[in-house]
C-alpha positions in Angstrom: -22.1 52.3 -55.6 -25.2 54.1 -54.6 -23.8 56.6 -52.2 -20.8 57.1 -55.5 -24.1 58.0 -57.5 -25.9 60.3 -54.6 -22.4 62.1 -54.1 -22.3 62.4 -57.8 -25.5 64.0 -59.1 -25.6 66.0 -55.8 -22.2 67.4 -56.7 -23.8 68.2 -60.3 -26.7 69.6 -59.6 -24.9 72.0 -56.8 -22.5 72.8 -59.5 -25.2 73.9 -61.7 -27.0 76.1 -58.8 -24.0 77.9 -58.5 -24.4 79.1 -62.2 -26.6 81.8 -61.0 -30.2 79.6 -62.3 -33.3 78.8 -60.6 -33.6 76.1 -58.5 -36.2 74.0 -60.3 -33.7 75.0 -63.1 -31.2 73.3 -61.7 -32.9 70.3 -60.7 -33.7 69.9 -64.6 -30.5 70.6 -65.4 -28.5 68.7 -63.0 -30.0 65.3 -63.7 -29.7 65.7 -67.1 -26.1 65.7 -66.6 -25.2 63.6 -64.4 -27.2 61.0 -66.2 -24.6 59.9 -68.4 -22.4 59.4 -66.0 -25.0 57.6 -63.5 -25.6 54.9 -66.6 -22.3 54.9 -67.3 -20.7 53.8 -63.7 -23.7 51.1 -63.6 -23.7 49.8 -67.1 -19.8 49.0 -66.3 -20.7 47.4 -62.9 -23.3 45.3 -64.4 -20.9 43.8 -67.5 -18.8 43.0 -64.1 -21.3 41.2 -63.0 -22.3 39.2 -65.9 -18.1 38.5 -66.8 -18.5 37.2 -62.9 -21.7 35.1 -63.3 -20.2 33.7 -66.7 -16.8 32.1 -65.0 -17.3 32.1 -61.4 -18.2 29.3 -58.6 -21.5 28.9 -57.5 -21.4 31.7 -54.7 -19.5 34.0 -57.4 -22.9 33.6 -59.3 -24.6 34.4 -56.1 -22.8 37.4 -55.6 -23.3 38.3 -59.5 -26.7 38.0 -59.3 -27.0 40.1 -55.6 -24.8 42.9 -57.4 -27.1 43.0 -61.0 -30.5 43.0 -58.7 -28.9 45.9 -56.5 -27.6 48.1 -59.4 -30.6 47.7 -61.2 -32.8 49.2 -58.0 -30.3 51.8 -57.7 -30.8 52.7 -61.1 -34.2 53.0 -61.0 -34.0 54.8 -57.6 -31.3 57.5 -58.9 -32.8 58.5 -62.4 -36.4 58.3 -61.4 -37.2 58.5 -57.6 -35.2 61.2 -55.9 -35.5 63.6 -59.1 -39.2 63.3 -58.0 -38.5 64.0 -54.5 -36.9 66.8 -55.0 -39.4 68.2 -56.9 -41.6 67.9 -54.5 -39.7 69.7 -51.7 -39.0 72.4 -53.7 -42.8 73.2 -54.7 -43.3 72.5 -50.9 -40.5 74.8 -49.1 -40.4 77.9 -47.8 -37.4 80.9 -48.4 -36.1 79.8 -45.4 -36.2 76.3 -46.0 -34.6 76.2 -49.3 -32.0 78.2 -47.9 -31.2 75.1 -45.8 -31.6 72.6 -48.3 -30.5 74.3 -51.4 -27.6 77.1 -50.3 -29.6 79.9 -52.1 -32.6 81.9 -51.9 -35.4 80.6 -53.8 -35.3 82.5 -57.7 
């Protein structure tokens, strides 16, 4: 589910360079859209989960419980931690390098 979520806001935010913005524009404006979607694929995972934990077996909870506590880190890791990281690569990078990283020349 994480790498559905890194494919998916990567994909977004890509999308958005191409519309001819900035980069730190993009950034902005490509987590704020793929938020929705992020909560959205999670939320319905984790109402899995719970259904799961509310009429399984013992190792059904088990696995209910291992699914919530990942989701919920992944979560927290998609909408907070690698916005932040990019950030701080771009304020960091040189032409060249966001070149590499970004598939445009820094604007």
């Amino acid at each position: 589910m994480y790498t559905l979520e890194l494919a998916l806001r990567n994909r977004i935010l890509f999308l958005v360079l191409k519309d001819g913005k900035s980069i730190k524009k993009s950034i902005e404006d490509g987590y704020a859209n793929a938020l929705s979607a992020i909560l959205d694929a999670n939320v319905t995972t984790l109402i899995a989960a719970f259904v799961l934990y509310g009429y399984g077996s013992s190792s059904i909870k088990g696995f209910a419980i291992t699914i919530s506590i990942g989701i919920l880190a992944s979560m927290l890791t998609a909408i907070f931690c690698t916005k932040g990281v990019y950030q701080s690569l771009y304020s960091k990078m040189s032409d060249k390098d966001c070149k590499v990283w970004f598939g445009i020349k820094r604007g």
